[in-house]
N, C-alpha and C positions, 0 to 999 in steps of 0.2 A: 148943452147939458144932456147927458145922458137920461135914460127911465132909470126911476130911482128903484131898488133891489132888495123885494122883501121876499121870495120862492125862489128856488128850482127852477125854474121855467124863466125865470127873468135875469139868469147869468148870459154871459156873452159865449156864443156858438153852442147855445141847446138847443136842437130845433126838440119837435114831437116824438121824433124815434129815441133821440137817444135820454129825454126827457123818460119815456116809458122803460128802456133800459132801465138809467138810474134811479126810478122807484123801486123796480123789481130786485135791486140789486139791493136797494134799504138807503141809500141815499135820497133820501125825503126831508129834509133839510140844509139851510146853509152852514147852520152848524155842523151838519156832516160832512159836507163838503170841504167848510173852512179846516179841518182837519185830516181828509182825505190827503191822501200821497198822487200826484199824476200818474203812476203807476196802477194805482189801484181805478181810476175814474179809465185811463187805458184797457184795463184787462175786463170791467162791468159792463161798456158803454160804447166800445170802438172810438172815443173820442180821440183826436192823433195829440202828438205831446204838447204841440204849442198851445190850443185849444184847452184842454185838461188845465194847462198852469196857468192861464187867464179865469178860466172857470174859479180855481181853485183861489187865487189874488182876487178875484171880485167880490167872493166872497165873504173872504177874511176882511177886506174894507169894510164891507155892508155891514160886519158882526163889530167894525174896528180893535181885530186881532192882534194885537203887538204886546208890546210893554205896558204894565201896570203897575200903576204906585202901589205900594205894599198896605197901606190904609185898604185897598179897596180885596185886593187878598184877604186881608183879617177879616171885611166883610165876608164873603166866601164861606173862611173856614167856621164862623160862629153859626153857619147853615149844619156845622157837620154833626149826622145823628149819629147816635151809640145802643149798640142790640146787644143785652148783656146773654154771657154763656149760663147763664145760673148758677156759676162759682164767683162770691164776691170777690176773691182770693184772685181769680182770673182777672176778673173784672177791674179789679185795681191794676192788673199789671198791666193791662191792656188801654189804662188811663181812663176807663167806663164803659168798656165792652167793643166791642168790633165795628169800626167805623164806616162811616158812608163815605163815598166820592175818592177812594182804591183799595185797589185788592189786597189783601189779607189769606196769609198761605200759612198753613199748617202743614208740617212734616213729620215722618216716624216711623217705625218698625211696624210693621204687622199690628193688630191686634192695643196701639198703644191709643187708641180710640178718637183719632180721626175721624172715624163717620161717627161717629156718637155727636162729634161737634156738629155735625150736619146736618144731624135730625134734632139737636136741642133747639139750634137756631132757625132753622124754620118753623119753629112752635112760635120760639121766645120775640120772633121780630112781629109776629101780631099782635103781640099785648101790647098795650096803650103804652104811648111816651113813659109817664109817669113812674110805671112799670118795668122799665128795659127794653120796652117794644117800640115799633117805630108805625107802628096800627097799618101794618101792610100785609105783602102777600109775599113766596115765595118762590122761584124759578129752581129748578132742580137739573142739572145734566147729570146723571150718571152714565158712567163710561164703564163703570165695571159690575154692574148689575148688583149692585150691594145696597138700594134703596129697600128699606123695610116698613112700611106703613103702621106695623106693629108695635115699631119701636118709637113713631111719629105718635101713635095714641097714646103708650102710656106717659112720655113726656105731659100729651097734652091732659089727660087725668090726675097726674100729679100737679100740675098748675092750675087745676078746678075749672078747665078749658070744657067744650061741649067739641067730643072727637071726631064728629062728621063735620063739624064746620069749622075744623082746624083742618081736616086732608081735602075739604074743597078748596081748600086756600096756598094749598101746596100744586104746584104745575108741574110732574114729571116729566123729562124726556131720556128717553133708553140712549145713547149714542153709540153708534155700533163700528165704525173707525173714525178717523182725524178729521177727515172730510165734513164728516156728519154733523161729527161736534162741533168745528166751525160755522157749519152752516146753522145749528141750533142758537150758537154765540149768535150771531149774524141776525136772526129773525128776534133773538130777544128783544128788541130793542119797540116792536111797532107792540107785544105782549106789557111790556114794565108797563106806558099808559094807558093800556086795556083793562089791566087785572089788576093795579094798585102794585107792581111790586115794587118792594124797597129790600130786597135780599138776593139775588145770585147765587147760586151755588156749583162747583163745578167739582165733580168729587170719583175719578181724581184726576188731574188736569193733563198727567204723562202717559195713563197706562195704555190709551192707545198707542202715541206715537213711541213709547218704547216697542211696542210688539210689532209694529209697523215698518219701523226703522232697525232692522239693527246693522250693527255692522259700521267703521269707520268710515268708509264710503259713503254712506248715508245722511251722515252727520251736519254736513254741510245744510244739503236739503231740511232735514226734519226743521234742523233750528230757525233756519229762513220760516218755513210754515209756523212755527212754534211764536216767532215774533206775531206774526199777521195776527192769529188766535188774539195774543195777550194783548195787544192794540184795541183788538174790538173788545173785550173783557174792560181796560182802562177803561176807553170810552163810554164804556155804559157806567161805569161807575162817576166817572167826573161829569157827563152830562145831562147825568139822571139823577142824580143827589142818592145812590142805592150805595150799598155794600156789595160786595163782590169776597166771597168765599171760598177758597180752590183748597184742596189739599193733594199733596204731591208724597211719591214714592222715596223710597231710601236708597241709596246702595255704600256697601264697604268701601272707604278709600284704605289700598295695603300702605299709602305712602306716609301716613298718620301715625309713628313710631308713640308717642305719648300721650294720652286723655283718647276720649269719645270719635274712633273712624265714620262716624255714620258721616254722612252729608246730601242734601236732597239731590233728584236727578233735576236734570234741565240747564245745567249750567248757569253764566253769566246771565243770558237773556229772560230767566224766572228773576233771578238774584234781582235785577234791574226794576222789573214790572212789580214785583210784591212789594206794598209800600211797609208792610208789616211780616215779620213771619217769625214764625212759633214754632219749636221743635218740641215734639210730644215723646216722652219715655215712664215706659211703664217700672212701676215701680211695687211693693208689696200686695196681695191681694188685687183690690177694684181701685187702689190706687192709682195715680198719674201724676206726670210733670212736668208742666207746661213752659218752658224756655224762651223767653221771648230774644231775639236771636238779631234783629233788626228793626228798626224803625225811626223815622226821621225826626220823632220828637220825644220821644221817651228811653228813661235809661234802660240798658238792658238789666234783665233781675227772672225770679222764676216763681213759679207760685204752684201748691201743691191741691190737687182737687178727687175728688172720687166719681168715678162711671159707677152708676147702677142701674136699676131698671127704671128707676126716677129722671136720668137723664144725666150729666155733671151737677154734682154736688159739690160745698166745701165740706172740709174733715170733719 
């Protein structure tokens, strides 16, 4: 009989070195582990392939990773929390607000108020359950420098919130290219049970690697990186019981002869990872129009809301 395997340290071929590696790298866990790629334990840890895929099958035994009867699923799901947007109208369409345990992606033109979803929800996910809140905190990547703390207060004064201990509660980080923001994804994970959070935010998930990337040549590369990203992004969501927030850019499809060319960037490999997503279109005034576009248990429909200085309202 083997030593029974409850750490990191007690899989087969870690010694101390590469044990210290894989902390540093954030594999701190067998549940990391259990879903690590031998690739990825390869590229962290110098571990060689046979190594890695023992590591990785040791693991998944120890956690007994396979098949599950769908009873204990429905367990699971009945854990799943909901952060409402402060549009009931939304909030219905969304089934009761922006879910825990995957990501959830918003899309749209310029200006069709995407980051206003950004800043209502890292207000609204600290009010109390009861509330629409999920009594947490919030993790913030921006990548395109469009965080407003201005617009984080007045949300929080229109909810009769106290505005310093609603932006203590909010965690910036600036990301400054792909790398970066990976590497912020990457370290969220030892923050989420530091700082209570139950919200993600990543806003907006392409515009580095669009400015990074351009070019057909490229494409290959970006979207390999672009998977890695959304993997760690999942995971924090499914093994942290959080939400996860992204909103993503636009572009024109010309091959769209009738109805609405827009369609988000990132291809298939976003289309895949967003368990939810929502196309935003501005429409009269502070209007909007929230589309809900995918999702694996609700019908698609659309529901109409207003941006003000309040934050999303209904009409």
């Amino acid at each position: 009989m083997g030593k029974e395997i409850k750490n990191v340290e007690d899989l087969p071929g870690i010694g101390p070195q590469a044990l210290e590696k894989l902390i540093k790298a954030g594999y701190k866990s067998l549940e990391a582990m259990a879903v690590a790629s031998p690739m990825e334990l390869i590229e962290a840890a110098g571990l060689g392939q046979v190594t890695a895929d023992k590591a990785i099958k040791a693991a998944r035994d120890a956690l007994e990773m396979g098949f599950e009867s769908a009873d204990k699923l429905a367990e699971k799901r009945k854990l799943v929390g909901r952060i409402t947007t402060g549009s009931t109208e939304v909030d219905d369409l969304l089934g009761g607000g922006i879910e825990t345990q995957s990501i959830t992606e918003i899309y749209g033109k310029f200006a069709s108020g995407k980051s206003q979803w950004c800043f209502q929800t890292a207000v609204t996910v600290q009010l109390p359950v009861e509330k629409g809140g999920l009594d947490g905190n919030c993790l913030y990547i921006d990548s395109e420098n469009s965080f407003r703390p201005e617009r984080v207060i007045q949300v929080a004064n229109h909810l009769g919130l106290e505005e310093n201990e609603v932006l203590k509660k909010v965690f910036v980080a600036r990301a400054y290219n792909t790398d970066h923001q990976m590497l912020l994804a990457d370290k969220a994970d030892e923050l989420i049970k530091q700082k209570n959070i139950k919200l993600v935010i990543v806003d907006s998930l392409m515009a580095q690697f669009r400015s990074e990337y351009v070019g057909r040549g490229t494409l290959a590369n970006r979207q390999q990186k672009l998977n890695k990203h959304l993997r760690t992004l999942m995971k924090l969501a499914e093994m942290n019981n959080i939400a996860v927030l992204v909103t993503n850019q636009v572009m024109q499809r010309p091959d769209i002869l009738f109805g609405d060319p827009t369609a988000p960037v990132g291809g298939e490999i976003v289309a895949h990872a967003s368990k939810t997503r929502l196309y935003l279109r501005k429409s009269k005034g502070d209007t909007r129009v929230a589309k809900l576009v995918d999702s694996p248990s609700l019908p698609d429909g659309e529901a109409i809301f207003r941006v003000t200085e309040n934050g999303l309202e209904d009409l």
